[in-house]
C-alpha positions in Angstrom: -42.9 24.8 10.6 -43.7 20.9 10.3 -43.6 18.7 13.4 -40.9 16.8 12.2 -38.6 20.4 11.7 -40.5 21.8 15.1 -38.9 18.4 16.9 -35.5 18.7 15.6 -34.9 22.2 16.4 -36.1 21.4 20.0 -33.1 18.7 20.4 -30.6 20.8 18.5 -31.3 23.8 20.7 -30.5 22.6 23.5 -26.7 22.3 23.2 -26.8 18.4 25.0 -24.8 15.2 23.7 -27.1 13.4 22.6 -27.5 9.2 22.2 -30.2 6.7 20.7 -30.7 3.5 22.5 -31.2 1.0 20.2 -31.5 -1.7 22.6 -30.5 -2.1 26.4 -26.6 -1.9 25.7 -26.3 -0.6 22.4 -26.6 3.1 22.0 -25.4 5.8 18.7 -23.7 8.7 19.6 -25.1 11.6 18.0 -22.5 14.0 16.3 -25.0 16.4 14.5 -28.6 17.0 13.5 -29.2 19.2 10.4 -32.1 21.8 10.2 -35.5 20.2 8.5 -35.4 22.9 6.6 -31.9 22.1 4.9 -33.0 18.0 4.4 -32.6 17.2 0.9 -32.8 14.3 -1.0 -29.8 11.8 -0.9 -28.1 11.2 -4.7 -25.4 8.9 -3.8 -24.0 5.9 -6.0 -24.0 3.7 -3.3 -27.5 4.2 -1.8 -30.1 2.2 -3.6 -33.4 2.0 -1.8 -35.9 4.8 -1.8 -35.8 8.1 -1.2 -34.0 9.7 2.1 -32.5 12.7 3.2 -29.9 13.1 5.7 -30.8 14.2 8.8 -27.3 13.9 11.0 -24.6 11.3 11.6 -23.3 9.6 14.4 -19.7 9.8 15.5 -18.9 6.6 13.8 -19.7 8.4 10.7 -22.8 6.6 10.3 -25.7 8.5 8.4 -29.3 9.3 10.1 -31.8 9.0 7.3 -35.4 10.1 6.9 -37.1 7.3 4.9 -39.5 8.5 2.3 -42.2 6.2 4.7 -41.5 8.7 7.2 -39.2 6.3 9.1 -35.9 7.0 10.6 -33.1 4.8 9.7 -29.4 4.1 10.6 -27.5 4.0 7.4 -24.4 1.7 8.3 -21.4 2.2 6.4 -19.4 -1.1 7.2 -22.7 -3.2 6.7 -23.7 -1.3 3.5 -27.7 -1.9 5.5 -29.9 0.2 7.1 -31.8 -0.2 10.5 -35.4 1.4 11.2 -34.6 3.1 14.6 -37.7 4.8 14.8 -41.0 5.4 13.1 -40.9 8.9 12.8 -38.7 12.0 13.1 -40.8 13.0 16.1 -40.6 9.8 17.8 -36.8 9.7 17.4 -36.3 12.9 19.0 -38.6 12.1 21.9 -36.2 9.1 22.6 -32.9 11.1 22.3 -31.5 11.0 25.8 -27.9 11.8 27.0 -25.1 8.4 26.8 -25.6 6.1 29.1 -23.0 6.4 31.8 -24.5 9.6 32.6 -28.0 8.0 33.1 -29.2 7.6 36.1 -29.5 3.8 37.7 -32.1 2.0 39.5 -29.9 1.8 42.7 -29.5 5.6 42.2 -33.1 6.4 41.6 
């Protein structure tokens, strides 16, 4: 098993909502992570940059992409534009965290 498919089954096993930060008060919403072992290339008519494979979605229905660069990318569908939200698959899953209102503050700290 990969790194990549090792750090993904770590976050899906746990059975935890799970959020991306993308900055201090913007954050995805996780609705599903698919097994590295089922990722498979994206053939889609409206994707037109290199290759990907899904990974999982957000609940917007936004798609999580593995760049062929070994990136991971935010697909948005109302922009028709991707974002790099991390630089890896293992780095992405390291910053997974729970949504933010369940975070704990400074004050509470």
């Amino acid at each position: 098993m990969t790194r990549d498919n090792e750090a993904i089954e770590r976050v899906r096993s746990d059975g935890r909502q799970k959020t991306f930060a993308i900055s201090p008060d913007r954050e995805i919403k996780i609705a599903f992570l698919i097994r590295g072992d089922d990722w498979l290339p994206l053939r889609a008519p409206w994707w037109r940059g290199k290759d990907v494979s899904i990974i999982g979605a957000d609940l917007d229905g936004n798609f999580i992409l593995r760049h062929c660069d070994g990136s991971v990318r935010l697909w948005d569908h109302s922009e028709h534009a991707d974002e790099i939200l991390a630089s890896g698959v293992v780095d992405f899953c390291k910053r997974l965290g729970p949504p933010f209102q369940t975070r704990p503050t400074q004050s509470s700290i």
